[in-house]
C-alpha positions in Angstrom: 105.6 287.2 131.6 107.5 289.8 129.1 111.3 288.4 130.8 109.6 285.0 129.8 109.0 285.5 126.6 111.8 287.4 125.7 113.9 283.6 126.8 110.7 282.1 124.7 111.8 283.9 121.7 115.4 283.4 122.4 115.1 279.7 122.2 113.7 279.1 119.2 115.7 279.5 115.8 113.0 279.5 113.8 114.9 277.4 110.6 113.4 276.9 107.2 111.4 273.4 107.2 113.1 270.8 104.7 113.5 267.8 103.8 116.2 265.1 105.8 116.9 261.5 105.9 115.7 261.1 109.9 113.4 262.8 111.8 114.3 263.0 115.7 111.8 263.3 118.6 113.5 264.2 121.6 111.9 263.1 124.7 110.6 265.5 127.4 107.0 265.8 129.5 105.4 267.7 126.0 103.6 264.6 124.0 103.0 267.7 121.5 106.8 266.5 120.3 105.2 263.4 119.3 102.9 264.3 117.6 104.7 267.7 115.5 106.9 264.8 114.6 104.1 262.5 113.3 102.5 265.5 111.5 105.8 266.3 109.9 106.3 262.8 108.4 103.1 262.7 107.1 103.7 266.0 105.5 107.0 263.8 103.5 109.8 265.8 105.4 111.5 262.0 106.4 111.1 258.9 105.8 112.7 257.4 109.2 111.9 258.4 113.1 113.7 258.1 116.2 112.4 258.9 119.5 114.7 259.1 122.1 114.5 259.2 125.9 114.4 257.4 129.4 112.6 259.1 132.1 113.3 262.4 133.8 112.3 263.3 137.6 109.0 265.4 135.7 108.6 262.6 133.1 108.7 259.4 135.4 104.6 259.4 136.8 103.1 260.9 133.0 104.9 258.3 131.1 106.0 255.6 133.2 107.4 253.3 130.6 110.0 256.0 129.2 109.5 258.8 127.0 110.4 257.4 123.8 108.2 254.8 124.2 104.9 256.7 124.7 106.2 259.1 122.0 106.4 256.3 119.5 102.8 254.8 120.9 101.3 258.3 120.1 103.0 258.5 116.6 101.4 255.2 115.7 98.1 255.9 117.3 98.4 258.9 114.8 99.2 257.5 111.9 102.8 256.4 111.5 103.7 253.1 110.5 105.5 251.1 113.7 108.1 250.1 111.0 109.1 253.7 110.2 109.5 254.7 114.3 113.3 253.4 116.0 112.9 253.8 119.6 116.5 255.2 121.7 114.8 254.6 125.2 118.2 255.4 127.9 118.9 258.7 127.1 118.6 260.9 130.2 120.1 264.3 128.9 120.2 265.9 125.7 123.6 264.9 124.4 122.8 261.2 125.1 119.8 262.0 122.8 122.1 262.8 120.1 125.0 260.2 120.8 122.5 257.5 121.3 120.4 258.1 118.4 124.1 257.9 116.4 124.7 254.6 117.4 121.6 253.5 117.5 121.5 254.6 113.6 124.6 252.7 113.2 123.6 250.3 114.2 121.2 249.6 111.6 123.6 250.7 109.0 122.3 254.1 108.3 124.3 257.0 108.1 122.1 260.4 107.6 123.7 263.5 106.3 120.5 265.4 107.1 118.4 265.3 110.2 115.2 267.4 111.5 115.7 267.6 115.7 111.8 268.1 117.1 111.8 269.2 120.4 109.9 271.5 122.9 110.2 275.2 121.2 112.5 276.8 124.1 114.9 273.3 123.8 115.7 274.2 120.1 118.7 276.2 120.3 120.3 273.5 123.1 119.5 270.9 121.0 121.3 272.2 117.6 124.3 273.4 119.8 124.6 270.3 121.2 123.8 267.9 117.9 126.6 270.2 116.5 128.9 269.4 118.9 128.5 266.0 119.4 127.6 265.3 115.3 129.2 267.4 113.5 129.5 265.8 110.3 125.9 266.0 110.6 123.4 268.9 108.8 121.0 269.6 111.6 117.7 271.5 110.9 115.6 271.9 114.4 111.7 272.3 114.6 108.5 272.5 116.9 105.1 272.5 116.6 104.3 276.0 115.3 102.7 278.1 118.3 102.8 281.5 121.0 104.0 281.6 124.2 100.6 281.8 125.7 99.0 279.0 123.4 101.9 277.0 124.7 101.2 277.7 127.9 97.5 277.0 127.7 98.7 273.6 126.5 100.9 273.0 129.7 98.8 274.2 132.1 101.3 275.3 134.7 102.3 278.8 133.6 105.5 278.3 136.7 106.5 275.2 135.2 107.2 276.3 131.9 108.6 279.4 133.1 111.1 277.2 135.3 112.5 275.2 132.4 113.0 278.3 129.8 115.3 279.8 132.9 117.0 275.9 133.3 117.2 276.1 129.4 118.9 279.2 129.2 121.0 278.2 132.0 122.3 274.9 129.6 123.3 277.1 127.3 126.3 278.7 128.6 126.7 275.9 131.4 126.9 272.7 128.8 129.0 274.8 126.7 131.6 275.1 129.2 131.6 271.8 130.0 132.2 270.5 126.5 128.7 269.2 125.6 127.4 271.5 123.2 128.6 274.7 121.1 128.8 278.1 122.1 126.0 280.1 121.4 125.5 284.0 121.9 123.9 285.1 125.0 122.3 288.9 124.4 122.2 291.6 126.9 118.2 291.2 127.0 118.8 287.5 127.4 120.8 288.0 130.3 118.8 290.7 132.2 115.4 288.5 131.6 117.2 285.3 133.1 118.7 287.1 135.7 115.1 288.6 137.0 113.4 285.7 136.8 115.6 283.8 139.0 115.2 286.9 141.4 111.8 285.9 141.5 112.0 282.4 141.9 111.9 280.6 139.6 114.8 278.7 139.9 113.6 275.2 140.5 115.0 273.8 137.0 118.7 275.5 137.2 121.4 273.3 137.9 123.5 273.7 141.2 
């Protein structure tokens, strides 16, 4: 549990909330995006939403008509008008979330210079690397529902699974850098070592081979 919360910490940058011209919910199995992202445009930080995702082998049985579209049934169920929600619903990975949402914004003739990314707290520093990448011209500010490690967990309920994805996560890091999909981004000596023992113990089921 310390090695995973040393990667918990790792993942999250922790950025200054303000104000952009597009929120963006990226889709995963943690409805708690959808509704940080609800919360936050109640709370005036933008005016537009876009949830984005398909379906990933642990999202396909929870919401079986896509992720984006149960994200954006949850933000109206909590208060978001169904005209201030864009739903991106093909995006499998995380730099189709950003490409996608691009066009899809396009597409409608808007052109943000500022966006908020919400994600899961240990996708935060994959998502700005790779919205950095892949929109560069944009000015990216990342967020997630404020929360520990062990709340987070509670939420989840499967302490393995959660421990799985931050390895997978920190995995993406360096892997999707070196394959030209996101930005570098430092990798600690801590970081390393805590990766590297939890894979010695198993948990390996999220890392891609």
């Amino acid at each position: 549990m310390e090695d995973a919360q040393i990667l918990w910490d790792y993942h999250q940058l922790h950025h200054e909330l303000r104000t952009t011209d597009v929120g963006i919910g990226l889709g995963s199995h943690d409805l708690g995006v959808a509704d940080h992202t609800a919360d936050l445009y109640h709370r005036g930080m933008f005016p537009l939403i876009v949830f984005t995702g398909a379906n990933a082998p642990t999202t396909v049985d929870i919401f079986p008509d896509g992720e984006a579209v149960h994200y954006a049934r949850r933000a109206v169920e909590l208060g978001v008008p169904a005209d201030a929600i864009l739903v991106e619903p093909s995006a499998t990975n995380t730099a189709e979330n950003i490409t996608f949402t691009r066009q899809l914004l396009t597409e409608h003739g808007i052109r943000p210079q500022a966006v908020t990314l919400i994600s899961r707290p240990y996708q935060q520093r994959r998502a700005y690397a790779t919205c950095r990448k892949q929109w560069p011209e944009v000015d990216v500010n990342c967020s997630s529902k404020p929360q520990t490690f062990r709340d987070y967990l509670d939420t989840i309920a499967d302490d393995s699974r959660v421990i799985d994805m931050l390895v997978g996560d920190t995995q993406r890091i360096t892997l999707y850098a070196e394959r030209g999909y996101a930005l570098p981004q430092p990798i600690p000596a801590s970081i390393q070592r805590a990766y590297e023992h939890l894979i010695r113990l198993g948990f390996d089921s999220r890392l891609v081979t």
